[in-house]
N, C-alpha and C positions, 0 to 999 in steps of 0.2 A: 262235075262243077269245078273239083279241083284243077281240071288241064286249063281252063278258062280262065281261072285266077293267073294260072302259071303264067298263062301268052302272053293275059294284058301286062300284069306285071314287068316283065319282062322287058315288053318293051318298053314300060313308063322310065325303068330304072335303067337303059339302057340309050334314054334321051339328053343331053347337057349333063349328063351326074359329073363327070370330068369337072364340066368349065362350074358349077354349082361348089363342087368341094373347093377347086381352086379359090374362087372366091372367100369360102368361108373360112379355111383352115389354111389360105393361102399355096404357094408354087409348091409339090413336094419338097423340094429342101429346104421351104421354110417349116413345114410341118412337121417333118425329123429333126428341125434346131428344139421347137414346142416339146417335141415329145420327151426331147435329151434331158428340158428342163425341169418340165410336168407329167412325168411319166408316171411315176405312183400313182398320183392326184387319177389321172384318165383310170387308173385302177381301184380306184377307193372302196369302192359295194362289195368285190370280190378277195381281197389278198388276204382277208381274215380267216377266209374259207380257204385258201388255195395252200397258204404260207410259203415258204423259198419257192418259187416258179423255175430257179433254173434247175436245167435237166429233166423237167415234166413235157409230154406230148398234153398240148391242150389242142382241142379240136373247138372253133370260132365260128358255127353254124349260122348262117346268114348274116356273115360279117361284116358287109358292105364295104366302106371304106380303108377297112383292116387298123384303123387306130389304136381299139383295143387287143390286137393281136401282136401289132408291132410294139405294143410297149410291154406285152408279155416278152416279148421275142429280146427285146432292150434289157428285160431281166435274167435271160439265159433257158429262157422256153423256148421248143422246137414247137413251132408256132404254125397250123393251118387256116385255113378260109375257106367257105364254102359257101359261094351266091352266085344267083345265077345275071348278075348284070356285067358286062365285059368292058364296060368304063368305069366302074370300081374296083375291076381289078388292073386293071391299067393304075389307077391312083394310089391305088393299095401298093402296087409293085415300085412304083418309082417310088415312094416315099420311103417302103426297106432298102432301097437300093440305097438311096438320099443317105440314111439310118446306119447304113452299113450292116443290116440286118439280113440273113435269109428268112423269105415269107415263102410257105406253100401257099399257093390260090388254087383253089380249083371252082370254075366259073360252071356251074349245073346248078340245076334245080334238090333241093334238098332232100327230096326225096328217091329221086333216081340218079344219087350221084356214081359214076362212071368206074364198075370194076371197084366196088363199095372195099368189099372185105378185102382190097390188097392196102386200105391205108393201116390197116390193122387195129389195135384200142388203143386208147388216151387216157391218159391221166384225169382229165381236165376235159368236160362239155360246155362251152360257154354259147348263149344265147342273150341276147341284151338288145333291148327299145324297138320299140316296135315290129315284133318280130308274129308272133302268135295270130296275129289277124290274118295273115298271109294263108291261114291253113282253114279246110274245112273240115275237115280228121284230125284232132289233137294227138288221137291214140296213133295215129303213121308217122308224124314225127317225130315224139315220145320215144317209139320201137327203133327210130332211128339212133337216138340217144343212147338207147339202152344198149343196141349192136354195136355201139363204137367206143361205148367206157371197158375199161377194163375190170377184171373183180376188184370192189373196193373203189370205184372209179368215180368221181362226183362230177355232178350237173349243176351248174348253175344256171340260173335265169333271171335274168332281170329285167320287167316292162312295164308301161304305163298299167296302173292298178285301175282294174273294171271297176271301184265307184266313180273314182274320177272321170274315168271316159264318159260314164252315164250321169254325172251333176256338175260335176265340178268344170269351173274356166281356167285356164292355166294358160303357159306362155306353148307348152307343147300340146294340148288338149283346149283349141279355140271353142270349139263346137262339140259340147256335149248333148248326147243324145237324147236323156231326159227318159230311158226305157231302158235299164240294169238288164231285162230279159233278154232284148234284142237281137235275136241272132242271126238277122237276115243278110246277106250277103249284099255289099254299098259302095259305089263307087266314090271314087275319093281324088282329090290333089295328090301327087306324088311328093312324101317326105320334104325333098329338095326344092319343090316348086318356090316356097318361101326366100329361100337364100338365091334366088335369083330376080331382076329389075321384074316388076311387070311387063316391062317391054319385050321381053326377053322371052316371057313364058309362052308364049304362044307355038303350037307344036308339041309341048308336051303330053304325053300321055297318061292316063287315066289310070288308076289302082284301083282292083278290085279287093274289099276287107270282109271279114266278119268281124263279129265280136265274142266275146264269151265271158263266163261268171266267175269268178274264184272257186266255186263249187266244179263245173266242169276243168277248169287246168288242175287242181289239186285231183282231180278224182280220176284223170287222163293219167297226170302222172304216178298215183299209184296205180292203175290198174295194168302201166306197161311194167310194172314190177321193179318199180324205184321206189327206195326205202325215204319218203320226206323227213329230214331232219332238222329243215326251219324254215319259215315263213316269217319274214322278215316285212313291214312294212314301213314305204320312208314317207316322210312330210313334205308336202308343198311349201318350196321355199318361199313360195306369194302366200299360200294361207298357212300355218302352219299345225292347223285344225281337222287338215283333211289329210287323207294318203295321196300321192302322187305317183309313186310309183312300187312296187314290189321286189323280192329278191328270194326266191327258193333256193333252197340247197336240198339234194337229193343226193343217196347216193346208191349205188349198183350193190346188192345185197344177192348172194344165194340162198335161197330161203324158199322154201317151198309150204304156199298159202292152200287153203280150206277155196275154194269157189266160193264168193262174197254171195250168188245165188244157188245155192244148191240143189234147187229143184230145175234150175235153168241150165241148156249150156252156156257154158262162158261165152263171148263176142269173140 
């Protein structure tokens, strides 16, 4: 099921994403002036976890557009990317270019990225918005994380929080589900569909998601053997009542655990 995610995917983000970004975040060189100005700001969730970014390898797993890559990169981070649409990295490159920045991209899919172990470990695993639905094995991209930090090496994650997706209406979460359990695999609008005319959308392709729980991602991520060290929940800036989105910090621990089943093999 996962190659089927992959394809559609693929090609949905692989459709206008270009002329979609341009529009929203404007020409890349006006998005490098943005970033010169509001660069911390695009970092806010994370720099408290991170602290001085420059000279750290942060590795930016399904970074799309590379914004929050390049403004690590703006702060003196050796800065990668790793998604598999090739007009976000077109968008992504000209704007470091724009930036005066170097950006690694590397345009694959996340889980079979190309000759893996010669990027080496990271300082830094950053994932953020919308990223988790894309997978049907938490634990495959988890192990991914985990092979690419270094000892001591932290994770970060930040995404739309499973109550919201299943009650809540938000300006990013239109159509909540109304079923927390939900894990069936749904075809969707593409992210960008939004920031383009209606006129426009026609030819776009289709996303394929899942969803999943807080219990399943916290229990994904420890069980690829990252040490959680906070869960972080942020407020809905329209209701301020509810969570909107999340923010894990995990970090890469040597540590050798008891089998949480020990009458079972492990998975």
């Amino acid at each position: 099921m996962q190659e089927e995610l992959v394809k559609a995917n693929k090609f949905a983000w692989e459709t206008k994403a270009y002329e979609a970004w341009v529009r929203h975040f404007g020409m890349p060189a006006e998005l490098a002036e943005t970033l010169t100005q509001t660069g911390n700001h695009n970092l806010r969730y994370w720099l408290k976890y991170i602290g001085d970014p420059a000279g750290k390898r942060v590795l930016n797993l399904l970074g799309s557009h590379g914004r929050k890559a390049i403004a690590l990169a703006m702060l003196g981070a050796e800065a990668t990317v790793v998604d598999l649409s090739a007009e976000n990295q077109r968008y992504a490159l000209d704007v470091a270019a724009a930036a005066g920045v170097e950006l690694h991209y590397i345009c694959s899919d996340a889980l079979h990225i190309p000759d893996e172990e010669a990027l080496g470990q990271f300082d830094i695993v950053l994932m953020e918005f919308g990223v988790l639905h894309y997978f049907t094995d938490l634990q495959a991209i988890f192990n991914v994380v985990r092979r690419r930090l270094r000892p001591n090496g932290r994770f970060l994650l930040t995404d739309f929080h499973p109550f919201a997706r299943a009650w809540a209406t938000t300006y990013n979460l239109p159509e909540p589900s109304g079923n927390y359990f939900d894990r069936q695999v749904k075809e969707g609008d593409v992210a960008f569909a939004k920031l383009l005319p209606e006129e426009e959308r026609e030819g776009l392709g289709k996303v394929l998601a899942c969803s999943w729980t807080l219990g399943d991602i916290l229990s994904a991520v420890a069980a690829s053997g990252l040490y959680v060290r906070a869960f972080e929940e942020i407020p809905s800036s329209s209701n301020p009542h509810i969570p909107e989105f999340y923010t894990l910090v995990a970090d890469k621990m040597e540590l050798e655990l008891a089998p949480l089943y020990p009458d079972m093999k492990e998975k």
